[in-house]
FIKOLZA-1660 file (N, C-alpha, C; in steps of 0.1 Angstrom, whole numbers, plus 5000, padded with zeros to 4 digits):
% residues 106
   i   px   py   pz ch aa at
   1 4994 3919 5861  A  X  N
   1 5007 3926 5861  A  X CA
   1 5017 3917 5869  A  X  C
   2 5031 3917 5863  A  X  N
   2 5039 3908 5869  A  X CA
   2 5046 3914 5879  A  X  C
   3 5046 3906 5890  A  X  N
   3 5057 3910 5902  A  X CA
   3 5072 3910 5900  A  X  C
   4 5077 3903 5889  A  X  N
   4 5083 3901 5885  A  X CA
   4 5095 3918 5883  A  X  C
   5 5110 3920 5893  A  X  N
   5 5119 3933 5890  A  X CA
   5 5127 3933 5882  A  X  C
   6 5132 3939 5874  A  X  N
   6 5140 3941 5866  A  X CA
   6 5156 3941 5883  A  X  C
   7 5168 3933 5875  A  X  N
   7 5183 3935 5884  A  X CA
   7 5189 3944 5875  A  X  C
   8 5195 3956 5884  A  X  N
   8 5207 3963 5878  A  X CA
   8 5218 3953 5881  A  X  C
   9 5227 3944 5875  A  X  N
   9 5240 3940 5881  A  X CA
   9 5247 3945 5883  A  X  C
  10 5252 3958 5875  A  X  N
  10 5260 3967 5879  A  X CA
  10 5261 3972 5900  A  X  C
  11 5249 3977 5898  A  X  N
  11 5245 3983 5909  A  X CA
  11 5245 3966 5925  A  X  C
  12 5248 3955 5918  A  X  N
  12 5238 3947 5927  A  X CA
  12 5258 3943 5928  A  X  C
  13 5266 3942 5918  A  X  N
  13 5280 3934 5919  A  X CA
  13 5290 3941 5918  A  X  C
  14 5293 3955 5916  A  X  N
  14 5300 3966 5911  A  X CA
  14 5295 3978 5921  A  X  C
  15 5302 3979 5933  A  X  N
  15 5314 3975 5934  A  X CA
  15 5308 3961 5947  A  X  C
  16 5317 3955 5946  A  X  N
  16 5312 3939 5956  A  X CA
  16 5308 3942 5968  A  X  C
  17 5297 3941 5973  A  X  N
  17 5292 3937 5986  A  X CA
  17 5298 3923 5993  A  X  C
  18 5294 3924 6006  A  X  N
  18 5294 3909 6013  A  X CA
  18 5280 3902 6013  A  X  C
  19 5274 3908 6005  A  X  N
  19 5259 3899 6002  A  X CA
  19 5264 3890 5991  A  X  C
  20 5258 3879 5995  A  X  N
  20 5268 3865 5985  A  X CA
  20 5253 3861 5974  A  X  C
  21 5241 3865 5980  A  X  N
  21 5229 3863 5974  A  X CA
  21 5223 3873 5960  A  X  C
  22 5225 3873 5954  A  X  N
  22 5220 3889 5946  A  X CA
  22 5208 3888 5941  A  X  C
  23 5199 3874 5944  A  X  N
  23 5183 3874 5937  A  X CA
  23 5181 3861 5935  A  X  C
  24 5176 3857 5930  A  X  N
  24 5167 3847 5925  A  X CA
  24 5163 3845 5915  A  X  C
  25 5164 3828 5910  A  X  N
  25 5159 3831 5893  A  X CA
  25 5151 3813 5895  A  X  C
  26 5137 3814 5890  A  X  N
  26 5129 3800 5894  A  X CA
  26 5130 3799 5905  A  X  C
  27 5130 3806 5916  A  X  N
  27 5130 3802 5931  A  X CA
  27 5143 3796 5937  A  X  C
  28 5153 3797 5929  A  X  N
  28 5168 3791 5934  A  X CA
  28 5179 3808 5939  A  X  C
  29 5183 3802 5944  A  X  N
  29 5196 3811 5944  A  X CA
  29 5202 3818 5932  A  X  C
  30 5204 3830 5934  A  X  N
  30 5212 3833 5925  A  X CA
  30 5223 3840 5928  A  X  C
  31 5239 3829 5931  A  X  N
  31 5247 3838 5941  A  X CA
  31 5264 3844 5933  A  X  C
  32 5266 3851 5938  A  X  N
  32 5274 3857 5938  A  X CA
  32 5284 3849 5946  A  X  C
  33 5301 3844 5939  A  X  N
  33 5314 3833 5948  A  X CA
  33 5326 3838 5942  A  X  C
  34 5332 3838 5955  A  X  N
  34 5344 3841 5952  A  X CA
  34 5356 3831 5952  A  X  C
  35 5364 3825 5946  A  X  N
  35 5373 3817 5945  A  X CA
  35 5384 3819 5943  A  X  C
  36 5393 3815 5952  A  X  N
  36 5409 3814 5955  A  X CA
  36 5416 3808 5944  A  X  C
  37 5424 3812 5937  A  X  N
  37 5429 3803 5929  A  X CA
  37 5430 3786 5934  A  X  C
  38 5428 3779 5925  A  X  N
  38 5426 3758 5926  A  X CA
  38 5416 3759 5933  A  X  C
  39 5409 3766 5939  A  X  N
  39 5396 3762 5946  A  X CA
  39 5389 3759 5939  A  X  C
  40 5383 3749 5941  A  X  N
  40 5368 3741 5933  A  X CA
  40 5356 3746 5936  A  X  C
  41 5343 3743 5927  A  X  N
  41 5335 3742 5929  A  X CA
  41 5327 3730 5926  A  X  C
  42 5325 3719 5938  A  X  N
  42 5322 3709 5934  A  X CA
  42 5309 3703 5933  A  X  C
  43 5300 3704 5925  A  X  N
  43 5282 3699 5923  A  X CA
  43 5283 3682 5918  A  X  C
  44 5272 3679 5928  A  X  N
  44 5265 3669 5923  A  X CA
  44 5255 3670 5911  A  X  C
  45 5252 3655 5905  A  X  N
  45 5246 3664 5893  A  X CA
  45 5233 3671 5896  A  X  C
  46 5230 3681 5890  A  X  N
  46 5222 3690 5887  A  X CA
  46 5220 3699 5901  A  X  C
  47 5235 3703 5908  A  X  N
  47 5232 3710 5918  A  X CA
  47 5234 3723 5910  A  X  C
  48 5240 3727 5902  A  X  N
  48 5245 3737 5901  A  X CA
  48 5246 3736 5884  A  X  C
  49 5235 3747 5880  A  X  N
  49 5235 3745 5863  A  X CA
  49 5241 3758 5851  A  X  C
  50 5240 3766 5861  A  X  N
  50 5247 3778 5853  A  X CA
  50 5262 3785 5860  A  X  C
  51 5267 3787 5847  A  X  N
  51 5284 3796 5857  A  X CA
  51 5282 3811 5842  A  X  C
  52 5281 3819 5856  A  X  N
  52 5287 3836 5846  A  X CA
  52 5298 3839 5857  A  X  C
  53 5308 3839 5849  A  X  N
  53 5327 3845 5851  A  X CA
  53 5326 3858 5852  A  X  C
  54 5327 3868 5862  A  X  N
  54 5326 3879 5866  A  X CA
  54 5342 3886 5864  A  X  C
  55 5349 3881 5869  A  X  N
  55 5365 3883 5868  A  X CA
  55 5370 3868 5872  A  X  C
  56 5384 3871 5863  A  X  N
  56 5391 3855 5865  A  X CA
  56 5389 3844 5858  A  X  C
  57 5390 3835 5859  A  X  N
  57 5386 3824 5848  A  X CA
  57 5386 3812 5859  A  X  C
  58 5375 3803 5853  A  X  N
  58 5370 3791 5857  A  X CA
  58 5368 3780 5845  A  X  C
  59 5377 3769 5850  A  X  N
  59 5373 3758 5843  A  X CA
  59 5367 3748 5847  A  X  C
  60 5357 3743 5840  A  X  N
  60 5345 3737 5840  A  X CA
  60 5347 3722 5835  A  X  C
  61 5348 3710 5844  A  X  N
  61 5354 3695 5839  A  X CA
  61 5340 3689 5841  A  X  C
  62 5334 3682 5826  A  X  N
  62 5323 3676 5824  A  X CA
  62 5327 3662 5825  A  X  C
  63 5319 3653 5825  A  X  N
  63 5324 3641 5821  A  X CA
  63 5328 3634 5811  A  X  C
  64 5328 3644 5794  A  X  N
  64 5330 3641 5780  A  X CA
  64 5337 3651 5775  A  X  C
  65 5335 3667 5785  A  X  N
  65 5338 3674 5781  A  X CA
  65 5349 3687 5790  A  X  C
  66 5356 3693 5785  A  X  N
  66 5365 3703 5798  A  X CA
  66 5363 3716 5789  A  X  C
  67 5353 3726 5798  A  X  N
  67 5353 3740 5794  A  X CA
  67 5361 3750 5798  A  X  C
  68 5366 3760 5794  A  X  N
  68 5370 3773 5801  A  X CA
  68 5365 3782 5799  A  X  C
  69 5360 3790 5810  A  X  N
  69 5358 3805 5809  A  X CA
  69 5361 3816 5816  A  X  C
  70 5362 3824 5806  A  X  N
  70 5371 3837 5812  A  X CA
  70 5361 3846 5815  A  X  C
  71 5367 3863 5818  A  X  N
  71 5359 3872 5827  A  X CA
  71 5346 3873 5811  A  X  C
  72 5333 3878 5817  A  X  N
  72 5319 3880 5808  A  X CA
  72 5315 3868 5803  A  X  C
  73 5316 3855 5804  A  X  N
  73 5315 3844 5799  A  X CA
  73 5305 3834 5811  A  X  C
  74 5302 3829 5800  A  X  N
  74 5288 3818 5810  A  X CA
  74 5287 3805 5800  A  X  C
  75 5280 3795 5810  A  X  N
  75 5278 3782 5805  A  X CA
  75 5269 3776 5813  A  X  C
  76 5262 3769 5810  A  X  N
  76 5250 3763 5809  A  X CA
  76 5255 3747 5814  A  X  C
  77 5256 3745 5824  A  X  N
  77 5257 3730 5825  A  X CA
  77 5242 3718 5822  A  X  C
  78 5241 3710 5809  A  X  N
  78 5234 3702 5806  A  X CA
  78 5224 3697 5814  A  X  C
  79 5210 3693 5819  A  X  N
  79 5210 3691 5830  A  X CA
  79 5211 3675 5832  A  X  C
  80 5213 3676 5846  A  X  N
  80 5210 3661 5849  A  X CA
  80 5227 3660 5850  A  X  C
  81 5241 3666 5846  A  X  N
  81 5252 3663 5843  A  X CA
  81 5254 3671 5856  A  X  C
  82 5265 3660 5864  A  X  N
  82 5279 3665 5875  A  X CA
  82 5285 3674 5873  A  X  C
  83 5295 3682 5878  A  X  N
  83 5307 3689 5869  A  X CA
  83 5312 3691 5882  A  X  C
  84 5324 3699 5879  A  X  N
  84 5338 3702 5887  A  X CA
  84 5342 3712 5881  A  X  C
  85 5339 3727 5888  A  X  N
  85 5348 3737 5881  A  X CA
  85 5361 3741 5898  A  X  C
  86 5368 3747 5884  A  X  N
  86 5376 3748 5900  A  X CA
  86 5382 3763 5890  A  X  C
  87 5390 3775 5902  A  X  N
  87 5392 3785 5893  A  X CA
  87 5405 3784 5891  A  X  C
  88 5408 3791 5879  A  X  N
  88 5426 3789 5871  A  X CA
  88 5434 3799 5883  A  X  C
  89 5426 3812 5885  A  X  N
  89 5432 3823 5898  A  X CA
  89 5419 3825 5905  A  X  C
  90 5422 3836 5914  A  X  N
  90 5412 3840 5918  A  X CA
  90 5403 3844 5908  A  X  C
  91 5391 3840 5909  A  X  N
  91 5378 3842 5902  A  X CA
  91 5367 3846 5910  A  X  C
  92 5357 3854 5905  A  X  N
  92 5348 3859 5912  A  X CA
  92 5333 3851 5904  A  X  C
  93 5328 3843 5906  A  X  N
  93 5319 3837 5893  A  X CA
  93 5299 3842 5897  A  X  C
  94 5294 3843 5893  A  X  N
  94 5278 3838 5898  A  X CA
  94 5272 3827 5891  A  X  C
  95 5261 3820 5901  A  X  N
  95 5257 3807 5897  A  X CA
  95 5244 3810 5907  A  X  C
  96 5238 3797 5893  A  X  N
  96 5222 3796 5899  A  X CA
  96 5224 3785 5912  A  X  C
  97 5221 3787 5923  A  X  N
  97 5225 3772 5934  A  X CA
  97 5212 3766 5933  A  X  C
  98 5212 3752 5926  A  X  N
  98 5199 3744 5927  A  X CA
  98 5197 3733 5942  A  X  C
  99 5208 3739 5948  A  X  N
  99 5211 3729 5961  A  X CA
  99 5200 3731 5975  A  X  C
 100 5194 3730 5978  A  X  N
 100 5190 3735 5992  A  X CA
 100 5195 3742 6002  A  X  C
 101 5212 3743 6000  A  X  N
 101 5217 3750 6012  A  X CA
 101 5229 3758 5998  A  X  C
 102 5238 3764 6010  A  X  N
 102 5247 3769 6003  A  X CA
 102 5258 3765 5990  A  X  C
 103 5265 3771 5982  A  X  N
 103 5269 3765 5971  A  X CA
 103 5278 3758 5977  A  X  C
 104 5285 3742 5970  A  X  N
 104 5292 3735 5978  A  X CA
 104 5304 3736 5975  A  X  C
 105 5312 3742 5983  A  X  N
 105 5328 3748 5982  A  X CA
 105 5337 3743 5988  A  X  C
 106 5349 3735 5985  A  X  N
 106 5358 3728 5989  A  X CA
 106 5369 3737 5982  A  X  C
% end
């Protein structure tokens, strides 16, 4: 039998806590961020491989490619690829942190 919980998100992001952590997925972070409008989120490559847009919008600058996404939307950063998202307004996003410390926020 798997140890493995089912997440309510609702219950874990609605309404927002000050817990920035909401679980784990492969042993990484799986965090909950909040961003000021023009604030970045800046990863080296392969710190940071998934973005789900909670509210707000974030765009996502690859090095071939420039994504946007708005609230309910996610994207999958390639792995091994850099990126630069930074949010259009305030955005609330989650992301898997493949970093060893916290997500890197400038």
């Amino acid at each position: 039998m798997s140890n493995v919980k089912a997440v309510n998100l609702a219950e874990k992001l609605v309404p927002f806590s000050d817990e920035q952590q909401v679980g784990e997925f492969n042993g990484r972070p799986l965090r909950r961020v909040t961003l000021p409008a023009g604030a970045c989120c800046d990863t080296s490559a392969g710190a940071v491989d998934f973005f789900h847009v909670i509210k707000g919008a974030l765009e996502i600058e690859l090095p071939e490619e420039l994504v946007e996404l708005t609230r309910g939307e996610m994207y999958v950063v390639p792995a091994g690829t850099g990126c630069r998202a930074a949010a259009l307004e305030e955005t609330e996003v989650m992301l898997i942190d493949r970093s060893a410390g916290p997500a890197h926020l400038h």
